[in-house]
KOLGU-888906 format. One record per residue (C-alpha): residue in one letter; x, y, z. Coordinates in steps of 0.05 Angstrom, whole numbers, padded with zeros to 5 digits, always signed. Example, Ala and Ser with C-alpha at 12.3 -4.5 7.8 and 13.67 -1.06 7.14 Angstrom:
BEGIN
a+00246-00090+00156/s+00273-00021+00143/
// end
This chain:
BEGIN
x+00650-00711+03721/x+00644-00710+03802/x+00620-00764+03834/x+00545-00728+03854/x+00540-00719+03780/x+00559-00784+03756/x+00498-00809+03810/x+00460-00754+03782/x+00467-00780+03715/x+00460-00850+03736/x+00386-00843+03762/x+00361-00808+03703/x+00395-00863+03657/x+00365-00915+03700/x+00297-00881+03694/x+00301-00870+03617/x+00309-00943+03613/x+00235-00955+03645/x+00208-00896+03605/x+00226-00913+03538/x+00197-00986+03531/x+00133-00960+03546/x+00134-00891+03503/x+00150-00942+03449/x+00095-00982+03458/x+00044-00917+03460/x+00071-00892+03396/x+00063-00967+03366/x-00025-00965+03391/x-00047-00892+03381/x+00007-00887+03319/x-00024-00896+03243/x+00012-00932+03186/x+00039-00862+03175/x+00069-00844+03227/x+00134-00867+03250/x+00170-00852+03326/x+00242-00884+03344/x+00285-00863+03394/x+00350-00874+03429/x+00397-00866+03487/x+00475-00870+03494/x+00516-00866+03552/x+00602-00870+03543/x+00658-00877+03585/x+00729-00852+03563/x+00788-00856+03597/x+00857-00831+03568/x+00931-00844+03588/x+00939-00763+03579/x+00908-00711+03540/x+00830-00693+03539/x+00773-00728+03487/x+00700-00716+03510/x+00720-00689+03581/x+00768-00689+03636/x+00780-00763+03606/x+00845-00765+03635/x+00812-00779+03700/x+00759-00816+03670/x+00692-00782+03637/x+00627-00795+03635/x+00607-00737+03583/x+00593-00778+03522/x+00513-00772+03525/x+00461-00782+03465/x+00381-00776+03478/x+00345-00774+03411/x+00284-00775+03386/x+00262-00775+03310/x+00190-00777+03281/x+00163-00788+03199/x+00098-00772+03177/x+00069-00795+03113/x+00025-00741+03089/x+00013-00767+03020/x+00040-00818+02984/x+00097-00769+02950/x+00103-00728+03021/x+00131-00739+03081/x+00153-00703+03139/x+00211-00717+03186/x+00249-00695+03234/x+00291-00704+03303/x+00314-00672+03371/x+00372-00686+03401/x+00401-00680+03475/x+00477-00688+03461/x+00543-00678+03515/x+00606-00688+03490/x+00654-00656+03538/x+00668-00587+03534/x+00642-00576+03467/x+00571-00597+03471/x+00531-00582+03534/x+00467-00628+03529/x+00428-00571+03495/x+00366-00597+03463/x+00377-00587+03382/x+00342-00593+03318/x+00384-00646+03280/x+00338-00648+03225/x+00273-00630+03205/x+00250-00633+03129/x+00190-00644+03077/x+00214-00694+03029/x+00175-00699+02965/x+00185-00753+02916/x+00157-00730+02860/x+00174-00775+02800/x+00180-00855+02795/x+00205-00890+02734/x+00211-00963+02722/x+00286-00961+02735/x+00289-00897+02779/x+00261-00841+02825/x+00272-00767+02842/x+00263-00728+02902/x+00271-00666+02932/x+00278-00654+03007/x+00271-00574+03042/x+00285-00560+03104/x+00349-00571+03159/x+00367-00630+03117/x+00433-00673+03132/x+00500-00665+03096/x+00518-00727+03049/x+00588-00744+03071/x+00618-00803+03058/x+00584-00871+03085/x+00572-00848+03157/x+00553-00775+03163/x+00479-00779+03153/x+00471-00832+03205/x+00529-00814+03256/x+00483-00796+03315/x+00452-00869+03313/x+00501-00922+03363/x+00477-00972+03323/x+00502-00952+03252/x+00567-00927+03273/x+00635-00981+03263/x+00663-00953+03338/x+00637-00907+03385/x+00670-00841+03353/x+00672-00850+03279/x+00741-00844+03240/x+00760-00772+03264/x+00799-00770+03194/x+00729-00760+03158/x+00685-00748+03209/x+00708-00686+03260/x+00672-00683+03318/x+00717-00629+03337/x+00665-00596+03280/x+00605-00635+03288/x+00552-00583+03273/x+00587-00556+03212/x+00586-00628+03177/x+00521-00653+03204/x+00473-00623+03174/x+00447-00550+03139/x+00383-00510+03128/x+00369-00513+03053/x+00352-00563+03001/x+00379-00620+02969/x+00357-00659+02906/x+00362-00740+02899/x+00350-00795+02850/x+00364-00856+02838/x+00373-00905+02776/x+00372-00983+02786/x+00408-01019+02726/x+00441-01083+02707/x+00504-01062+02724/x+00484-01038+02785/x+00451-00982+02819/x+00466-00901+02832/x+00440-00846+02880/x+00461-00782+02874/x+00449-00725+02921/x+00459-00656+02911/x+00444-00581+02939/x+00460-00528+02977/x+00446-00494+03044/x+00472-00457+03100/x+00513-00507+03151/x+00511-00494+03232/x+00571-00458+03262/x+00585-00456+03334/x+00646-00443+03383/x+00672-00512+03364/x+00676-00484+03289/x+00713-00426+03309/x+00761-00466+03357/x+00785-00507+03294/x+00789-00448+03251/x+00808-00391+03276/x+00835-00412+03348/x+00790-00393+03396/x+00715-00368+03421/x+00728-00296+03401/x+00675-00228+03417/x+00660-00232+03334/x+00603-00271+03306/x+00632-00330+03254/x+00575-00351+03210/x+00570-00393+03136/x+00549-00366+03067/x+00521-00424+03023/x+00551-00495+03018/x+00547-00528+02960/x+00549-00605+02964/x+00540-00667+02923/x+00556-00743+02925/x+00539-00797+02886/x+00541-00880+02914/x+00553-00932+02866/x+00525-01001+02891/x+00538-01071+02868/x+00501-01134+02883/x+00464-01109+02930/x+00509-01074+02960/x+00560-01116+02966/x+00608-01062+02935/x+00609-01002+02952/x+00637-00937+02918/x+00616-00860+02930/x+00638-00797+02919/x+00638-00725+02956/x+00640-00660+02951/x+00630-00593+02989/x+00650-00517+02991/x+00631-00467+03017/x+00650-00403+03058/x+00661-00383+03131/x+00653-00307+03149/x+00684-00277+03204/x+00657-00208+03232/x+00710-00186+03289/x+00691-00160+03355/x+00717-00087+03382/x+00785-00129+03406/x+00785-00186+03358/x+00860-00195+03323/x+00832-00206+03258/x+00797-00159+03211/x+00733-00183+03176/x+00745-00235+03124/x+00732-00307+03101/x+00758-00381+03112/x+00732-00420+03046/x+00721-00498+03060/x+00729-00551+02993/x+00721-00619+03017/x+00730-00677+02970/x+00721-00753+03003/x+00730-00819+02965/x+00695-00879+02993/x+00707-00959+02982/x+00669-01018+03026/x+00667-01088+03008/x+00619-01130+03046/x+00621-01207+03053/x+00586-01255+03084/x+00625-01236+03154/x+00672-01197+03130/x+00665-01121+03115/x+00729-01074+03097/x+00720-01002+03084/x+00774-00943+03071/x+00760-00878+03060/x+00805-00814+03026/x+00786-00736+03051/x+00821-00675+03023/x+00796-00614+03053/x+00825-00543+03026/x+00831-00487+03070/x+00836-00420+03047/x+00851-00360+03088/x+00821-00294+03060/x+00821-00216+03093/x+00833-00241+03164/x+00895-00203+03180/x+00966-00214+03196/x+00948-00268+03251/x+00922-00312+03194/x+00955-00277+03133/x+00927-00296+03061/x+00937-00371+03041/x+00917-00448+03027/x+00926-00498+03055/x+00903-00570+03047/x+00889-00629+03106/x+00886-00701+03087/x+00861-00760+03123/x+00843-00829+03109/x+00821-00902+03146/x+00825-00979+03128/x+00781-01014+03170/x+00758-01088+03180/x+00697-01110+03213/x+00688-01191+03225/x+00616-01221+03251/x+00637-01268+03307/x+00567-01297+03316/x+00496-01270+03298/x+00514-01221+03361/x+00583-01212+03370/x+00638-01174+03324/x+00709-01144+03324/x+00733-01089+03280/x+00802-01058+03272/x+00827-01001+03250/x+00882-00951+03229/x+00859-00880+03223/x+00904-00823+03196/x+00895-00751+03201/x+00941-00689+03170/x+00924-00623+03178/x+00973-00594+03125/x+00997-00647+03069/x+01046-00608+03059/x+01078-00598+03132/x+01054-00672+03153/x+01108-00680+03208/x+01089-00609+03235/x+01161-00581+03239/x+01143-00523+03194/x+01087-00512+03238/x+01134-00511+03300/x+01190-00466+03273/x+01133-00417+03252/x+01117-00356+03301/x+01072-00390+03352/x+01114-00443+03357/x+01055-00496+03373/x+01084-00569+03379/x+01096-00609+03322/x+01051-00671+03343/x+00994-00629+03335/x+00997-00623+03263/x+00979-00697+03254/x+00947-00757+03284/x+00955-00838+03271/x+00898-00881+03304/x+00906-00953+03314/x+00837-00976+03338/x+00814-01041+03370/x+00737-01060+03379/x+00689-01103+03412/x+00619-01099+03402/x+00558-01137+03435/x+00484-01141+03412/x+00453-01163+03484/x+00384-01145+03450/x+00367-01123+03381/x+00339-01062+03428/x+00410-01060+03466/x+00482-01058+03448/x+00550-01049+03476/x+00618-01038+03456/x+00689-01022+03479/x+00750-01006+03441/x+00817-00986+03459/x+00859-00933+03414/x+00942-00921+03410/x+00942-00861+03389/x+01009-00818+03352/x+00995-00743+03351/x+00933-00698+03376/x+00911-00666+03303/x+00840-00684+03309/x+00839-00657+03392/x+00801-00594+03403/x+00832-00537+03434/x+00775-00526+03470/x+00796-00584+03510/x+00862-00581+03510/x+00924-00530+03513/x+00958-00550+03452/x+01024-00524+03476/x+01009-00581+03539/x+00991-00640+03498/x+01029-00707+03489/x+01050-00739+03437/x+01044-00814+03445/x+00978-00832+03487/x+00925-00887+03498/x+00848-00880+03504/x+00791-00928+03526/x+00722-00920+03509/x+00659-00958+03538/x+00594-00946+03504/x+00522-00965+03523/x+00457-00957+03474/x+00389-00972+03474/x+00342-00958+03409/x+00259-00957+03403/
// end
């Protein structure tokens, strides 16, 4: 980001933070019981010792950027509508367009003494391991960019969310309590999704059938232990343009993520597993007929430092073929792509600061082995090194 724009962006930041306080406070008089209207803001800095995450980063970038706003309506007791827009940049891969994250009726339409079901229609977000449904929120996210083993923001779209339905319940017990989510719908692709998948922005049109998805979250003692369970497949279709190298055909997605946190009094460790199949179909000789399976996991530990202060660390690994994990099969193939890309190991250092219960911010510095989870949207993966550093600054401010 140039200097003019950095200003630019400055000002409006520095105006947001009037507006908000007092939007807030309108929605809280003319608002009923019913209705519901939070918001928030997020501004990052990211600076990398090479290679490019979120923007020219290797010069230092300002284009980490989140402006939401979310809204619930209680129509009836059993009915409620919800949704939210969202204003985000993230480098070159998301311009600051104003999108619909989600937007859904939920209806909960039986209660039980132990239990409840409900059904929500609509764009309604993709249960994914712990973080997924809440990953646009500062507040609820471990580090400014979640674990990009589980969580690709290289793909954002096509995890976030999808326009169809899902069905929930849950069932509170002695031995402790279950939710279980499950559905189907049609996720969003983009140019990101077809930079991760098939290598570039082409003339074709790249869109997804049905997903299917599912999870279930066991909870103990309030919590206190945490264990869940995902799953998802679905296909992408690829129509080719006039001088597209591929003929028409699919890319079929199975993702399967195991989940573990333990919460203490200050302490909290979580891990988390991913397997995610890829399977080439009809595409052509560029991206001949086969599967092939990524694999990523995280063990994390968060400590509270005082009612307002606490440090987490990390270690983050990502593999884009489990069975090529070094990448040298990759590199003696035809393209010849470097071997680093193939996989990623992320040791992660954080500091985070509650100023306000309003306002929070956090820095955290990464040593980073490999560029798997990079976007070549970004980056010229035959340019990219190996071995590199990045520092990320994060501001946010909720309503």
């Amino acid at each position: 980001m140039n200097r003019y724009r950095f200003w630019k962006w400055s000002r409006r930041l520095v105006l947001l933070s009037w507006l908000l306080p007092p939007l807030a406070t309108a929605a809280s008089l003319f608002a009923d019981e019913n209705l519901q209207i939070h918001g928030f803001l997020s501004q990052g800095y990211t600076h990398t010792s090479a290679n490019n995450w979120f923007g020219d980063s290797s010069n230092g970038s300002w284009d980490f950027r989140e402006l939401g706003l979310n809204a619930s309506y209680r129509l009836t007791p059993q009915l409620q509508i919800s949704g939210q827009l969202l204003s985000l940049t993230a480098g070159e891969m998301q311009d600051g367009s104003l999108s619909l994250d989600y937007g859904l009726l939920d209806y909960h339409f039986a209660n039980f003494d132990n239990g409840s079901i409900g059904l929500r229609i609509g764009r309604v977000k993709t249960p994914i391991g712990l973080y997924n449904e809440t990953r646009d929120v500062a507040f609820t996210r471990p580090t400014n960019f979640l674990p990009q083993s589980i969580y690709f923001d290289k793909v954002r779209n096509l995890e976030l969310s999808n326009d169809g339905f899902e069905i929930y319940g849950d069932l509170l017990t002695d031995w402790g309590d279950l939710l279980l989510q499950g559905g189907m719908g049609k996720p969003v692709t983009d140019e990101n999704v077809e930079y991760a998948y098939l290598g570039n922005d082409w003339q074709g049109e790249l869109s997804a059938d049905l997903f299917f998805f599912g999870r279930v979250i066991y909870e103990l003692d309030g919590g206190r232990i945490r264990l869940s369970a995902t799953i998802a497949d679905g296909d992408l279709d690829f129509e080719p343009g006039p001088t597209d190298p591929f003929s028409n055909g699919t890319t079929g997605i199975q993702l399967r993520v195991l989940s573990f946190q333990y919460n203490a009094e200050s302490w909290h460790f979580t891990t988390e597993y991913m397997q995610e199949d890829v399977i080439s179909r009809d595409l052509g000789a560029l991206q001949p007929d086969g599967d092939n399976t990524a694999e990523g996991y995280y063990l994390q530990l968060v400590h509270d430092l005082f009612s307002d202060w606490e440090i987490i660390a990390r270690y983050d690994v990502s593999y884009l073929n489990r069975d090529d994990r070094d990448g040298t099969k990759q590199e003696a193939g035809p393209f010849g792509i470097p071997a680093h890309n193939m996989f990623a190991k992320d040791w992660t250092l954080g500091l985070r600061w509650d100023i306000t219960p309003a306002f929070m911010v956090r820095g955290e510095y990464h040593w980073v082995d490999g560029t798997a989870w990079l976007s070549s949207r970004e980056n010229n993966l035959f340019q990219t090194e190996r071995h590199w550093q990045m520092f990320s600054l994060l501001a946010s401010y909720r309503f």
